[in-house]
C-alpha positions in Angstrom: -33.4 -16.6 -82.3 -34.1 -14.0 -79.8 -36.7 -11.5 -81.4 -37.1 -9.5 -78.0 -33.8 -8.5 -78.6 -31.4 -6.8 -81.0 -27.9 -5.5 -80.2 -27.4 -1.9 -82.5 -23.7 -2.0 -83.4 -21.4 0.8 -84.6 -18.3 0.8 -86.0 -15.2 3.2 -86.4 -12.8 2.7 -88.6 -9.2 4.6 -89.6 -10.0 7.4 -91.7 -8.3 10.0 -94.3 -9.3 13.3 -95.6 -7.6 13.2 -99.2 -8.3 16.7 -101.4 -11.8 16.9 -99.9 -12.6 13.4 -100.0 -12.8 11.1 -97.0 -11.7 7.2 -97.0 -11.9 4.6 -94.6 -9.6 1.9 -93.6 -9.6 -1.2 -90.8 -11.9 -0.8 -88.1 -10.9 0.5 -84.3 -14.1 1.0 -82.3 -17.0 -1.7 -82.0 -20.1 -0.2 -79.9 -22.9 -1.6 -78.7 -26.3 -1.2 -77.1 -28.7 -4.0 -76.7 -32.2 -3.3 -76.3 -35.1 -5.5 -74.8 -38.2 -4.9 -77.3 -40.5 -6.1 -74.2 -39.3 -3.6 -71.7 -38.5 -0.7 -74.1 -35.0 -0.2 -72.8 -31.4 -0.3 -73.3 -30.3 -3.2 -71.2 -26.5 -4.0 -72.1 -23.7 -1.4 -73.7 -20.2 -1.9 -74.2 -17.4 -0.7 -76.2 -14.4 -2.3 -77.8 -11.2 -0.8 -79.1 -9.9 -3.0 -82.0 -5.9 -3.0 -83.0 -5.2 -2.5 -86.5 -2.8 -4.7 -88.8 -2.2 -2.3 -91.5 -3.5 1.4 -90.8 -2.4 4.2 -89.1 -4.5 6.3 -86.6 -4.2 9.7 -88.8 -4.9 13.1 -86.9 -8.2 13.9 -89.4 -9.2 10.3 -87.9 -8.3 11.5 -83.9 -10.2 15.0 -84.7 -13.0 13.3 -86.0 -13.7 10.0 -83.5 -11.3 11.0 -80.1 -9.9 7.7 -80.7 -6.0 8.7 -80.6 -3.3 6.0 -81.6 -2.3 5.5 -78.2 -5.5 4.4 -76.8 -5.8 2.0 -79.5 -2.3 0.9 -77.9 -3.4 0.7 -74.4 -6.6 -0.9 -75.1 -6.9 -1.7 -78.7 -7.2 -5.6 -79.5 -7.3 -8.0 -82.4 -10.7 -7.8 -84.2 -10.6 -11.5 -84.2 -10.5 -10.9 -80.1 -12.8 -8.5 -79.8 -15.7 -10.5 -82.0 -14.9 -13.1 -79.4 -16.0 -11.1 -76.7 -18.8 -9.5 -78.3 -19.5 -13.1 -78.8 -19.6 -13.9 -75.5 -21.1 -11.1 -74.0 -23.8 -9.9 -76.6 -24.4 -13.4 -78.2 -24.3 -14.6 -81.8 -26.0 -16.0 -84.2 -29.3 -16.4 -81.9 -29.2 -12.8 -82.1 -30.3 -10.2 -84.5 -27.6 -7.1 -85.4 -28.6 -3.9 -86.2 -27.3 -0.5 -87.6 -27.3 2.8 -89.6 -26.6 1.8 -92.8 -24.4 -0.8 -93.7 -22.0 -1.7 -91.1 -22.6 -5.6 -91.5 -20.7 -5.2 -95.1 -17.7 -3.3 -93.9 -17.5 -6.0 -90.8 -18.3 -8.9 -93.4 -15.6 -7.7 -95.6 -12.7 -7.1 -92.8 -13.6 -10.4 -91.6 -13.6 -12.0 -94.9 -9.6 -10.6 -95.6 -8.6 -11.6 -91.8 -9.9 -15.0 -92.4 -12.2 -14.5 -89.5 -16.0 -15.7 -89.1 -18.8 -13.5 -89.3 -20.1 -13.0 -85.2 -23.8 -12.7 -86.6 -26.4 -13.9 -89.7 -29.2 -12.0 -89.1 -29.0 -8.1 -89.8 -31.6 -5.3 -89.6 -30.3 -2.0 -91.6 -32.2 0.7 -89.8 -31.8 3.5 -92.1 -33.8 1.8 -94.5 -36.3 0.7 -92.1 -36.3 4.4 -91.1 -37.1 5.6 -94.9 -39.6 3.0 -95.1 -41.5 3.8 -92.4 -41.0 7.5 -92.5 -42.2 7.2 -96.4 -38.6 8.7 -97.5 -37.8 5.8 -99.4 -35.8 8.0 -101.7 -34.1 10.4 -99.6 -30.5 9.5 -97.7 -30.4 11.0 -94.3 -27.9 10.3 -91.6 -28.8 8.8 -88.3 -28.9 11.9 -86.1 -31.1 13.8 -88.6 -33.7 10.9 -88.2 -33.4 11.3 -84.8 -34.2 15.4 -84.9 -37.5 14.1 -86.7 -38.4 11.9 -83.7 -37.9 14.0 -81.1 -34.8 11.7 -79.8 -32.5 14.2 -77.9 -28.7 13.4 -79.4 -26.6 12.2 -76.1 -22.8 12.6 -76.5 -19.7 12.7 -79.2 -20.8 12.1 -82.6 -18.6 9.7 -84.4 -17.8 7.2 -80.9 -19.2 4.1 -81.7 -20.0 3.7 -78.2 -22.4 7.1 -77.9 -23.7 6.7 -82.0 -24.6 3.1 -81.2 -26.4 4.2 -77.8 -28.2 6.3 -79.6 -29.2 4.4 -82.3 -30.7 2.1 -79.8 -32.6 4.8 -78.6 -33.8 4.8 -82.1 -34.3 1.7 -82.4 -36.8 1.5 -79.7 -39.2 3.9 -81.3 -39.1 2.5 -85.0 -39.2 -1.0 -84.3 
């Protein structure tokens, strides 16, 4: 296990605006950062677009990621592909995963219903470590919010797992 290293992940999934209420659906974005702990830096990215089985790309979903349903159809692949190359090019299970929150369950559950093996076992949720350290163990606050606190200057469009799990890496690097 690498401990110098964790890769902060994102995910964005198909989403609905029902009477108010939001829902979420099969994932289409995987983004990732990796940062060195030694160096203090962001030393990989990259960003995946993953295919749907079931789910539609609805327009609330397009106004609130930029992910429309033909880019999923240019560049959009089977989760089970993408893992692979996140695999490949991030490493596994000699790596530990971080997020905001809990991505790992809504990975571990898609995975779990495609019949396809988990890319990672060890898993850091840094929201709590956040609220932990922060000594807001019983306040919820959202990742950019905990950013404002730091100081960390927001880069990019919210809601692009590509730019939310850069930042989060940037994050990362001051609370761990």
């Amino acid at each position: 296990m690498n401990f110098n290293r964790i890769v902060c992940f994102d995910l964005e999934m198909c989403c609905w605006n029902e009477n108010g209420k939001g829902r979420t659906g099969e994932i289409i974005e995987v983004g990732l950062a990796e940062i060195d702990l030694t160096k203090g830096e962001v030393v990989k990215r990259a960003q995946y677009y993953v295919k749907p089985e079931k789910d539609e790309i609805s327009l609330f979903c397009v106004d609130l990621t930029g992910i429309s349903p033909r880019k999923i159809e240019k560049q959009g692949r089977p989760l089970a592909d993408v893992l692979k190359s996140m695999v490949k090019n991030f490493g596994g299970t000699n790596k530990i995963y971080a997020a905001w929150g809990h991505d790992e369950q809504i990975l571990e559950a898609e995975c779990k219903a495609k019949g396809i093996e988990v890319p990672f076992n060890e898993f850091l949720n840094l929201a709590t470590i956040y609220r932990i350290r922060s000594r807001k163990k019983n306040e919820r606050m959202g990742q950019r919010r905990a950013m404002e606190e730091l100081n960390i200057e927001w880069e990019g469009r919210q809601h692009s797992g590509y730019v939310d799990a850069y930042n989060l890496a940037q994050l990362a690097l001051k609370i761990l």
